[in-house]
C-alpha positions in Angstrom: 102.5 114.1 113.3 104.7 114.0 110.1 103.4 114.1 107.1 105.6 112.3 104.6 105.2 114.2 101.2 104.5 112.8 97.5 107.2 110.2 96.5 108.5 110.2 100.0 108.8 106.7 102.2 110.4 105.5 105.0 113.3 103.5 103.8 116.1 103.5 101.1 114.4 103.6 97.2 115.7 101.3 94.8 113.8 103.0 91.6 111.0 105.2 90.8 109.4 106.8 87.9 106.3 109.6 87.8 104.1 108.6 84.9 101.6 111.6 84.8 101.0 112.5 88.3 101.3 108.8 89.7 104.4 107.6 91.8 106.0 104.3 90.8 108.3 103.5 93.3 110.1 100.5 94.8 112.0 100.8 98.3 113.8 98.6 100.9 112.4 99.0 104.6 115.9 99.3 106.4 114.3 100.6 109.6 113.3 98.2 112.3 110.6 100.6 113.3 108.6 104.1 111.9 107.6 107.1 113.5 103.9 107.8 113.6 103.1 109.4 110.3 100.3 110.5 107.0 100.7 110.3 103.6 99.9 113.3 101.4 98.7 111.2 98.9 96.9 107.8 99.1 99.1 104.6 97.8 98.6 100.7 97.2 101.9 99.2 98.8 103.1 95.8 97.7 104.8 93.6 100.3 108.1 92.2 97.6 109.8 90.2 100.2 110.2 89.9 104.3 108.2 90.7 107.0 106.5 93.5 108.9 103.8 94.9 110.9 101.6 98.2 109.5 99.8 99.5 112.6 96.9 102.1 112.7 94.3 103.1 115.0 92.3 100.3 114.8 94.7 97.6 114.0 97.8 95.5 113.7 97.6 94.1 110.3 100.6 91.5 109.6 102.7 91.5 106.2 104.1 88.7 104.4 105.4 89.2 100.9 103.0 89.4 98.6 100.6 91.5 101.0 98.9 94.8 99.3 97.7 97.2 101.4 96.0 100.7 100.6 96.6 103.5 102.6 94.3 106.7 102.8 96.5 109.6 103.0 94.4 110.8 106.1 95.1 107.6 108.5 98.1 107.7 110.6 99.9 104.7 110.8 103.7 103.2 111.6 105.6 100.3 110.7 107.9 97.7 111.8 109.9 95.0 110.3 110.8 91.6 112.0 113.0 90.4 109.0 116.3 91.0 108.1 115.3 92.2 104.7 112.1 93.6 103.5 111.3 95.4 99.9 108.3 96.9 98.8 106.4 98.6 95.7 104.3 101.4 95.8 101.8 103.1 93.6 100.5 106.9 94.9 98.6 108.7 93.3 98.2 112.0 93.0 94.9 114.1 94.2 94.2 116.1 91.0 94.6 112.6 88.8 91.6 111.3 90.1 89.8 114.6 88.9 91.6 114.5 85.5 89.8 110.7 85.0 87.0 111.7 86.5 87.2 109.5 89.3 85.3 109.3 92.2 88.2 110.0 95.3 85.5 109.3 97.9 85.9 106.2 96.9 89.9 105.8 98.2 88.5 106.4 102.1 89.8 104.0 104.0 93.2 101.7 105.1 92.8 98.4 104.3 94.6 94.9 103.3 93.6 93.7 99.9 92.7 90.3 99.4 91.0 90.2 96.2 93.0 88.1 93.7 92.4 90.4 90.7 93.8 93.3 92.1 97.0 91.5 92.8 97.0 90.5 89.2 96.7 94.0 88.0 99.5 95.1 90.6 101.2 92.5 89.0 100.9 93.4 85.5 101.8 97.3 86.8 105.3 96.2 88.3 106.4 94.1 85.4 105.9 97.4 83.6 107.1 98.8 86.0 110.4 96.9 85.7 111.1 96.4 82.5 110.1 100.2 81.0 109.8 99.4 77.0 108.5 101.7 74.4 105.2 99.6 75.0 105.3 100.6 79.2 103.6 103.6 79.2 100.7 102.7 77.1 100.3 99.5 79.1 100.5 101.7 82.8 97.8 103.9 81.6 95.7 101.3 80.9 96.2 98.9 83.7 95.5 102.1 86.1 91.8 102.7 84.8 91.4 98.8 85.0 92.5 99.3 88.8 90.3 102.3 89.5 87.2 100.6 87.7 87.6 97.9 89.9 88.1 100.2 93.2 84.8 99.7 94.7 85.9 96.1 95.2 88.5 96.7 97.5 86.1 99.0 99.5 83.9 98.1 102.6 80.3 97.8 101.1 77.9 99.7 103.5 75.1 98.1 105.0 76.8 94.7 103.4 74.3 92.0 103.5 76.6 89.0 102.7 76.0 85.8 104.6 78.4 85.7 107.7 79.9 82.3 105.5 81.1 84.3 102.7 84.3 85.3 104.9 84.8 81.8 106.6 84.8 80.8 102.9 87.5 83.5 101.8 89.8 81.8 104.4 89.4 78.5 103.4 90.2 79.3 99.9 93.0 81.3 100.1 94.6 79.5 102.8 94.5 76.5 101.2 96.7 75.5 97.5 94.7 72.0 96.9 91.7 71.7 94.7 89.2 71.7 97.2 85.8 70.1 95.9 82.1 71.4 96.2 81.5 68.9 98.9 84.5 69.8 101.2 83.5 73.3 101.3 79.5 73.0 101.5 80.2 70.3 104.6 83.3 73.0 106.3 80.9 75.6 106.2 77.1 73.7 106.7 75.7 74.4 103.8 74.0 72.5 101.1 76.3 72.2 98.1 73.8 73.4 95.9 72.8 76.1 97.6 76.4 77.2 97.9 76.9 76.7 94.1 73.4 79.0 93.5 74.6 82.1 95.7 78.6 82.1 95.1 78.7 83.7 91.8 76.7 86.5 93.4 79.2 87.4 95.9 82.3 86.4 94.2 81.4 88.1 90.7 82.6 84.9 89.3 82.5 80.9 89.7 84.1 79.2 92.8 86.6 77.5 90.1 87.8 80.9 88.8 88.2 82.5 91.8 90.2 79.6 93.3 92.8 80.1 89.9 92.8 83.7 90.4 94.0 82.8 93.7 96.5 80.2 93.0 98.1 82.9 90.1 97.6 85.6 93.1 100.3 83.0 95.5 102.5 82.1 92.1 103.4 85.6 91.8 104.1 86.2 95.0 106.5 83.1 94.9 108.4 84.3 91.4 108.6 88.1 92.5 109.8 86.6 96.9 112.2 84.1 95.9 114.2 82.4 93.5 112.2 79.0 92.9 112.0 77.3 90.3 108.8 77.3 88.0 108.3 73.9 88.5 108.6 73.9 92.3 106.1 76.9 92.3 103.5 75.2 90.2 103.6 72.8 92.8 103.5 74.5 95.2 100.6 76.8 94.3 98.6 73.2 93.4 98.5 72.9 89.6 98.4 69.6 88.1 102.3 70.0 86.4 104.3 73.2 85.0 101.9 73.0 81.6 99.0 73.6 83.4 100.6 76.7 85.3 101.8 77.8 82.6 98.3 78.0 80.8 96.6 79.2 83.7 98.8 81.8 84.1 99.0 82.9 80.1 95.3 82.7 80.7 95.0 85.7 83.5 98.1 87.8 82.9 98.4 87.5 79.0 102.4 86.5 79.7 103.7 82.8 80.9 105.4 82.5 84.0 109.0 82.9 82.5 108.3 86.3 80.7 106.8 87.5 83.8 109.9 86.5 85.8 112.1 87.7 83.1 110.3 91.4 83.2 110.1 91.7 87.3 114.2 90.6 87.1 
């Protein structure tokens, strides 16, 4: 088994910088298949543009752009691509960082795919520093890192979870779905009182059903603006805000840019 070693990836890199221990880097997947391989390190990849397959033990997991997967550096895995082009970043950090924060590195275990919409916003906010690399970057990178880590539990598998078989059937129908879907719909999808399901989602969402479905929406604009050359109107659209000043509040609102100083930092 090969065991690819720290800033190392199959694939041609485009960039990368090491900001105290953790690798920044951005690559294009130019094979149509990997050998069977570990990671030294574990990483966060983010899906930039095309399409591929990761494969593990257990599963096949499909990748869009805008897909963000962790990887524990002891699950051997492969990839293939089924686009012409694919591009994606990467975050990896190294071991002994996790000891120098005083992190927990137990809590890494684990390969997963990320759905959570406020971890793609802080990946977000990462490759934009990532990209544009001011005297402000570096400050801003350290930051958004310990934001990431604090929320690491999140992306985890919660032992002996307890949630409500519904709470996944409602994940779907949110992020699947770019229209403002009302209480109703979703109690009478699902078979539950709307009440009821207004009561017990703020306990397993960590927030109200409206802010989670913005987060989301933000979660699909960015993948739009960082996949493809759209225009900010037809992505406002797209991702179901009223017009191009709402997106543009919404999106001020979560990232602490607008949509066009984003774009401009990720170019």
């Amino acid at each position: 088994m090969k065991i690819l070693t720290k800033g190392n990836y199959y694939g041609s890199m485009k960039s990368e910088i090491d900001f105290n221990g953790i690798i920044f880097s951005e690559y294009n997947y130019i094979m149509p298949k990997t050998d069977w391989h570990l990671h030294e390190n574990p990483y966060l990849m983010y899906v930039l543009k095309g399409y591929l397959y990761d494969i593990n033990k257990k599963q096949k997991t499909p990748c869009s752009s805008g897909t963000l997967l962790f990887h524990n550096w002891q699950d051997p895995h492969c990839n293939f691509t089924e686009s012409t082009e694919a591009r994606g970043f990467h975050i990896e950090f190294d071991k002994n960082w996790f000891k120098e924060k005083q992190i927990n590195i137990n809590l890494w275990e684990g390969s997963q795919k990320i759905e959570n919409p406020k971890l793609h916003h802080l990946l977000a906010k990462l490759y934009s520093e990532f990209k544009y690399k001011d005297e402000y970057s570096e400050v801003s990178i350290e930051l958004l890192l310990l934001q990431l880590c604090e929320n690491i539990e999140s992306i985890q598998p919660t032992k002996n979870n307890n949630e409500p078989l519904w709470i996944n059937s409602l994940k779907e129908i949110l992020h699947q779905n770019s229209e403002n879907l009302s209480l109703e719909y979703l109690s009478s999808q699902l078979g539950l009182h709307p009440v009821h399901l207004s009561r017990v989602i703020p306990k397993y969402f960590s927030t109200t059903l409206g802010d989670y479905s913005r987060q989301i929406k933000i979660k699909n604009a960015i993948n739009f603006m960082v996949s493809s050359k759209k225009s900010l109107t037809d992505i406002s659209y797209e991702c179901g805000f009223y017009d191009q000043s709402h997106f543009t509040r919404t999106f001020k609102s979560y990232m602490g840019m607008t949509p066009r100083q984003f774009r401009n930092k990720c170019d």
